[in-house]
C-alpha positions as CSV (number, residue, x, y, z in Angstrom):
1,X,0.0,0.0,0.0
2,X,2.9,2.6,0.7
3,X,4.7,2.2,-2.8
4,X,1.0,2.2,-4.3
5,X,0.9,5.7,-2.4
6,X,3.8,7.2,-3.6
7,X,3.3,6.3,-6.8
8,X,-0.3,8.0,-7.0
9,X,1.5,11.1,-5.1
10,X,4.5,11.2,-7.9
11,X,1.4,10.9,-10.9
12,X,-0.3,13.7,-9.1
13,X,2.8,15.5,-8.8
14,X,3.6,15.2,-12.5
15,X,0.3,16.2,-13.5
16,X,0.3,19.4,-11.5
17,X,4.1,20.7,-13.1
18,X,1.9,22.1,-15.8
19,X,1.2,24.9,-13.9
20,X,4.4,26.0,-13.3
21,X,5.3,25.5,-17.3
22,X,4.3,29.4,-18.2
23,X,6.9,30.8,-15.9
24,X,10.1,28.8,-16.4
25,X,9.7,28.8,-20.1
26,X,11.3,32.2,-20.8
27,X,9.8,34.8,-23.7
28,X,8.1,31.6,-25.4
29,X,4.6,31.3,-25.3
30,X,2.0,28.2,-24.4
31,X,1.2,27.5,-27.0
32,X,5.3,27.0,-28.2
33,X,5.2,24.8,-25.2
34,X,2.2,22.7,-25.8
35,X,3.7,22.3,-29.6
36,X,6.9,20.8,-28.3
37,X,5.7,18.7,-25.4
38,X,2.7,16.8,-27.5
39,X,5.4,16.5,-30.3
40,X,7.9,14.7,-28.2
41,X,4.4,13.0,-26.8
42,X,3.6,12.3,-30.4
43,X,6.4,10.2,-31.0
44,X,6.5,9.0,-27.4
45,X,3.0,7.2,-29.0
46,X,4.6,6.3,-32.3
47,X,7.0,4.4,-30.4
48,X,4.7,2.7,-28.5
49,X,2.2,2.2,-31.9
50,X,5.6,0.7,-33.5
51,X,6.0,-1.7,-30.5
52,X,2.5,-3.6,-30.9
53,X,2.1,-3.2,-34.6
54,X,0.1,-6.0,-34.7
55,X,-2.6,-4.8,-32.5
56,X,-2.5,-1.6,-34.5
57,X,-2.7,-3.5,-37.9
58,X,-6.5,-4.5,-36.6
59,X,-7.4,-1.1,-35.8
60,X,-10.4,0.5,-37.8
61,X,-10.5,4.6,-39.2
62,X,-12.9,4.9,-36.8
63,X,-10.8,4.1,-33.7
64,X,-8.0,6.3,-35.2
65,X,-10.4,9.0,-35.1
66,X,-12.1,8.7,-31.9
67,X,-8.8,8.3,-30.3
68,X,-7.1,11.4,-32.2
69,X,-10.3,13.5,-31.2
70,X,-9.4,12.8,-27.6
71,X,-6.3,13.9,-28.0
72,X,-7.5,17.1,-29.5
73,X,-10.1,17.9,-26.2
74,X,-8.5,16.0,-23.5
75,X,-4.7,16.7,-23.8
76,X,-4.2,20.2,-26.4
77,X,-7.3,21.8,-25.5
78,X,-7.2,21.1,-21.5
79,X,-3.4,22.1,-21.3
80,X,-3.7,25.1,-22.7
81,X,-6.7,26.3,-20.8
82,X,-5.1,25.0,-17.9
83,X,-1.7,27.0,-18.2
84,X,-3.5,29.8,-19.4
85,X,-6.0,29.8,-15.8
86,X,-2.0,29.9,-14.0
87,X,-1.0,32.6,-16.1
88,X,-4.3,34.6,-15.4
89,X,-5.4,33.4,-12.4
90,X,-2.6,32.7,-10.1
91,X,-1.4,29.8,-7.9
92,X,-4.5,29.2,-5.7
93,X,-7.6,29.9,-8.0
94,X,-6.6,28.4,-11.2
95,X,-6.1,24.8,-8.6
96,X,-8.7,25.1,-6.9
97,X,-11.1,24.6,-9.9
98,X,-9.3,22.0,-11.6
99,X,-10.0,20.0,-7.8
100,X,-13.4,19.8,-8.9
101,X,-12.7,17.8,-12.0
102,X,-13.1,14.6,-10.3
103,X,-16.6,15.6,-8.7
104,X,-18.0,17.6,-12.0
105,X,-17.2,14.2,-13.7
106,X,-19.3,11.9,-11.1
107,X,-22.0,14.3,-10.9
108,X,-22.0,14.3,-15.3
109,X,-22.1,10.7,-14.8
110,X,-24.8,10.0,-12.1
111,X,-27.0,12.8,-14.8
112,X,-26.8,10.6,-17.1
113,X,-27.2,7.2,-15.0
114,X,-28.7,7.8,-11.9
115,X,-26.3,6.1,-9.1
116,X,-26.2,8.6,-6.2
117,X,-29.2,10.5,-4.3
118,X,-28.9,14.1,-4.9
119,X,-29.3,14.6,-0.7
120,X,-26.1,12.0,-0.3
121,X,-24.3,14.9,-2.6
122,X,-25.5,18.4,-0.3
123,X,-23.1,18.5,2.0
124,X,-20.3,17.7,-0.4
125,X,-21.3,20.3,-3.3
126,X,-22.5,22.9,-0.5
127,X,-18.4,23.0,0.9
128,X,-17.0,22.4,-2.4
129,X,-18.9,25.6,-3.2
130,X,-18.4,27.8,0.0
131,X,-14.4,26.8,-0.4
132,X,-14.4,28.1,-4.3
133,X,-15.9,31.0,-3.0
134,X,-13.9,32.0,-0.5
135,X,-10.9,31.3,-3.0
136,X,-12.0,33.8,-5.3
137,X,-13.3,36.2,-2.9
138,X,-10.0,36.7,-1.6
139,X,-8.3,36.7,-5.1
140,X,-10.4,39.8,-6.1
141,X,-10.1,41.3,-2.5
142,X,-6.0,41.2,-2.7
143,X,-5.9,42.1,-6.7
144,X,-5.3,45.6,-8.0
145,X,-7.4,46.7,-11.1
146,X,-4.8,44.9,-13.3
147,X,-4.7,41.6,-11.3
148,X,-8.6,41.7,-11.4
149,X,-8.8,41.8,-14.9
150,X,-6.7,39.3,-15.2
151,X,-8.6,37.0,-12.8
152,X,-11.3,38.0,-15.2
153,X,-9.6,35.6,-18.0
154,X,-8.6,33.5,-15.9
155,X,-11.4,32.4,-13.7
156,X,-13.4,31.1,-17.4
157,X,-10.3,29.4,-18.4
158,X,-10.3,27.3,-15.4
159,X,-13.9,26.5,-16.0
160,X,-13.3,25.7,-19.5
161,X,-10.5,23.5,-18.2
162,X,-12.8,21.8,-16.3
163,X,-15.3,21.9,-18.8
164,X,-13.1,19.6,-21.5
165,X,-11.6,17.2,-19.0
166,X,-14.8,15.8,-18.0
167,X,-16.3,16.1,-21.9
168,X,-12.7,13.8,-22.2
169,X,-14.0,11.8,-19.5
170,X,-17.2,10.6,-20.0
171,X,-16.5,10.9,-24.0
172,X,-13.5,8.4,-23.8
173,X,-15.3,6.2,-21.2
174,X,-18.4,6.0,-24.0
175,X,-15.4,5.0,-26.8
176,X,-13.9,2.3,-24.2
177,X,-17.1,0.9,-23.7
178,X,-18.2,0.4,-27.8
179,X,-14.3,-1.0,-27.7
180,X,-13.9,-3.6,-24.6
181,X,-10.7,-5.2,-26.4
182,X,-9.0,-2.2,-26.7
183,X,-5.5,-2.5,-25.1
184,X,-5.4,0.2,-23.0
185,X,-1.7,1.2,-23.6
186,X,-2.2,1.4,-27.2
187,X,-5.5,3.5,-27.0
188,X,-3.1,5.7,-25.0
189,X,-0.8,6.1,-27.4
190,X,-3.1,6.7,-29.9
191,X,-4.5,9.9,-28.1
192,X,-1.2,11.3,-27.6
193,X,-0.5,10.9,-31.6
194,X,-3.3,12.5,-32.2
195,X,-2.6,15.2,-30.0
196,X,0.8,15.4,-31.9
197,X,-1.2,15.5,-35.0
198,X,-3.3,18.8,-33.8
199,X,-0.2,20.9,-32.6
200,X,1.7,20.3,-36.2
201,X,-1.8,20.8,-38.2
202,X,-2.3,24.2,-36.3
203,X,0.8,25.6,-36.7
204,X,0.9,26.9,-39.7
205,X,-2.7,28.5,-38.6
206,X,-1.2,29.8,-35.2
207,X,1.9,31.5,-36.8
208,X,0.3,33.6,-39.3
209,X,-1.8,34.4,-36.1
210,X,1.1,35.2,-34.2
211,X,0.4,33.0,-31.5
212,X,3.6,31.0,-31.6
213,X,7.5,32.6,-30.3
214,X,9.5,29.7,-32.0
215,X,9.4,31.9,-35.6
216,X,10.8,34.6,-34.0
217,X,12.9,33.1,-31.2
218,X,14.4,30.1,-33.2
219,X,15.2,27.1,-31.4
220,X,19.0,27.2,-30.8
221,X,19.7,25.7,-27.5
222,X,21.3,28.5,-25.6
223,X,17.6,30.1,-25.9
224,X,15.4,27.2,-25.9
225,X,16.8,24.9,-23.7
226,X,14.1,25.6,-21.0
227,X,11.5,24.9,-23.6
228,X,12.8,21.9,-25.4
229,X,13.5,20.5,-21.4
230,X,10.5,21.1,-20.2
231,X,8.4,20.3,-23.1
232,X,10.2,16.8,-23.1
233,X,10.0,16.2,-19.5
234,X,6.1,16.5,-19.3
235,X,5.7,14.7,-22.2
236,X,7.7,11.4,-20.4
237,X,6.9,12.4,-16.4
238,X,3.1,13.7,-17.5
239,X,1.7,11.9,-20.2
240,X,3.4,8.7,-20.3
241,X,5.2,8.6,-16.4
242,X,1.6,10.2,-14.9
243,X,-0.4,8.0,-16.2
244,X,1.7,4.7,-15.7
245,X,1.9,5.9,-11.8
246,X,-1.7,6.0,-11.9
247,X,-2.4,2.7,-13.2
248,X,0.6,1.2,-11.0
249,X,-1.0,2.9,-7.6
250,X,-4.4,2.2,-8.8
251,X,-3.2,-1.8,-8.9
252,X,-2.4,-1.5,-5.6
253,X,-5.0,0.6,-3.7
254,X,-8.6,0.0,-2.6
255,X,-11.0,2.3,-5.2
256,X,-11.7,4.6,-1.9
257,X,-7.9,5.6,-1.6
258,X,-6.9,6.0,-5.0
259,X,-10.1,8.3,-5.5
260,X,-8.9,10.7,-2.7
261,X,-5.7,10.7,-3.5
262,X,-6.7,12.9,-7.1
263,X,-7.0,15.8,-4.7
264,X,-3.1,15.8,-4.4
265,X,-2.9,17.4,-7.8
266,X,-4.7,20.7,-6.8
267,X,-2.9,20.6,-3.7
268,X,0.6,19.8,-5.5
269,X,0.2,22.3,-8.5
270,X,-1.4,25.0,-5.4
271,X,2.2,24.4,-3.4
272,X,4.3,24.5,-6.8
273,X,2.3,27.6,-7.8
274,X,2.9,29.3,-4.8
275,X,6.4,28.6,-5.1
276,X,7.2,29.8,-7.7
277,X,5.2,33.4,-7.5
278,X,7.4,33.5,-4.4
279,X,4.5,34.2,-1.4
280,X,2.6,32.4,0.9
281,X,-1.0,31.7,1.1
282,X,-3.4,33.9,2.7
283,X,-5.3,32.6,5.6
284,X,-8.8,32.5,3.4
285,X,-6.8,30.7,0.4
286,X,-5.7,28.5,2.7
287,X,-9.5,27.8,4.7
288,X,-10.9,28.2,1.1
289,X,-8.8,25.3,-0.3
290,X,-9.1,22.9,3.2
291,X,-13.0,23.7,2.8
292,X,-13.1,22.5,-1.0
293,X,-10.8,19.4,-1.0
294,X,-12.9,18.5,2.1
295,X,-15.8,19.0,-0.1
296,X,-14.0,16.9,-2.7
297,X,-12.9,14.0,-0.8
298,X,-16.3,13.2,0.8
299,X,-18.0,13.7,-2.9
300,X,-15.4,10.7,-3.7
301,X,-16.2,8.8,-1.0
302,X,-19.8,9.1,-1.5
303,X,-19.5,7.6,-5.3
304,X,-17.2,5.2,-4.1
305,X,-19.6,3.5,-1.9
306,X,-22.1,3.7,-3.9
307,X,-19.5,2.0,-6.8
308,X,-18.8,-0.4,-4.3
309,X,-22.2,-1.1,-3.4
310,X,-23.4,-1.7,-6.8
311,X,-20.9,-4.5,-7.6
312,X,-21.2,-6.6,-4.6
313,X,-23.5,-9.4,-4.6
314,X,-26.1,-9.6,-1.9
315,X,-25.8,-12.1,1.3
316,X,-28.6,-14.3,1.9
């Protein structure tokens, strides 16, 4: 059970890095970032694509494209809403949301099959909601007119963060479910090719928009060393490392444990964050996030039991 623990704390750590990306990464931009790191994921996935070819040789067009649509939502879209909530809305906000992912996703789920009473879920939403609150009550209340504005983008970009991880959610759990074969480490690698496949077909799009640094910047080392390392470290610690953690702590761990332990990413990526904008929390960040994850972790507990429940057999 300990190993199975650290490894879900190391995946949750390596999820949470990307929040730190926009900071260390120099005059590039995100989306310069998110480019490089689902390139180098991209052929992370090729590798892996090459290594059970004959799995692959079975796949259909339509597999290829539900995968690569995945990749689109759940990895290039979310990342770059995600960075973008850091950038806007600081170390404790932009967090705080994405702690919700697991819950929004449940709740999505029990809409569309009914597993949980809505009273089990009151107290749960109700402090989820009370901590989110108090979050960004004191992120306006300690902003200046600039900072607010920026909260202004920020604050939706979380949201929409949210908003496309648990669309990738429930959309690659309905795909898993039409494809019960399907080896999970190849499906895997599909969504990462396709994630590959987006970046490189947007470029040429995003650089006559002037979204992308590397035109101007170049890529010699002495400049983009930051870049190229981070963007390749994600790419192996997050999207391949993560989720083999995952899977190796989930192995290990009752359901009810590896549930909670989700809620170390917002509290990971809420410590990095911190960090790295060089200040401690405020005394209402801090209540604010203890209120949420509390909120959180009972939310998980409750669908957990209820999971539970539903797969063991009565005894006479």
């Amino acid at each position: 059970m300990l190993v199975g623990i650290v490894a879900a704390v190391l995946a949750a750590i390596s999820w949470s890095l990307c929040f730190i990306v926009p900071f260390v990464i120099g005059n590039y931009s995100l989306f310069d970032f998110t480019l490089v790191e689902f390139v180098f994921s991209g052929f992370l996935g090729i590798g892996i694509l090459c290594k059970n070819a004959k799995i692959v040789r079975m796949l259909e067009p339509s597999d290829w494209l539900a995968a690569c649509s995945l990749g689109v939502i759940g990895y290039v879209g979310y990342y770059l809403a995600v960075m973008g909530a850091a950038v806007y809305a600081g170390p404790v906000i932009a967090p705080a949301f994405l702690g919700l992912v697991p819950v929004v996703l449940a709740i999505a789920g029990n809409l569309h099959e009914r597993t949980v009473s809505w009273k089990a879920l009151a107290l749960p939403l109700a402090l989820a909601t009370v901590g989110l609150l108090l979050v960004n009550a004191s992120g306006f209340a300690e902003s200046s007119a600039s900072d607010a504005r920026s909260l202004l983008i920020g604050i939706p970009l979380a949201i929409l963060a949210v908003a496309l991880w648990t669309t990738f959610g429930l959309l690659n759990q309905s795909a898993l479910a039409k494809r019960p074969q399907m080896d999970a480490i190849v499906w895997a690698a599909l969504i990462m090719v396709g994630a590959g496949l987006a970046m490189l077909v947007f470029l040429p799009i995003g650089i006559l928009a002037g979204l992308f640094e590397i035109p101007r910047l170049g890529l010699r080392w002495e400049v983009a060393a930051p870049l190229i390392i981070w963007g390749a470290a994600l790419a192996i610690f997050a999207n391949v490392g993560g989720a083999m953690a995952w899977t190796f702590a989930s192995q290990r761990l009752p359901v009810a444990l590896s549930a909670q332990l989700i809620t170390m990413e917002p509290t990971s990526a809420t410590v990095l964050g911190l960090l790295v904008h060089r200040r401690w929390p405020s005394v209402v960040e801090v209540v604010g996030m203890a209120v949420l994850l509390t909120g959180v972790v009972i939310a998980i507990g409750v669908f957990t039991r209820s999971t539970n429940e539903a797969v063991t057999p009565a005894v006479a």
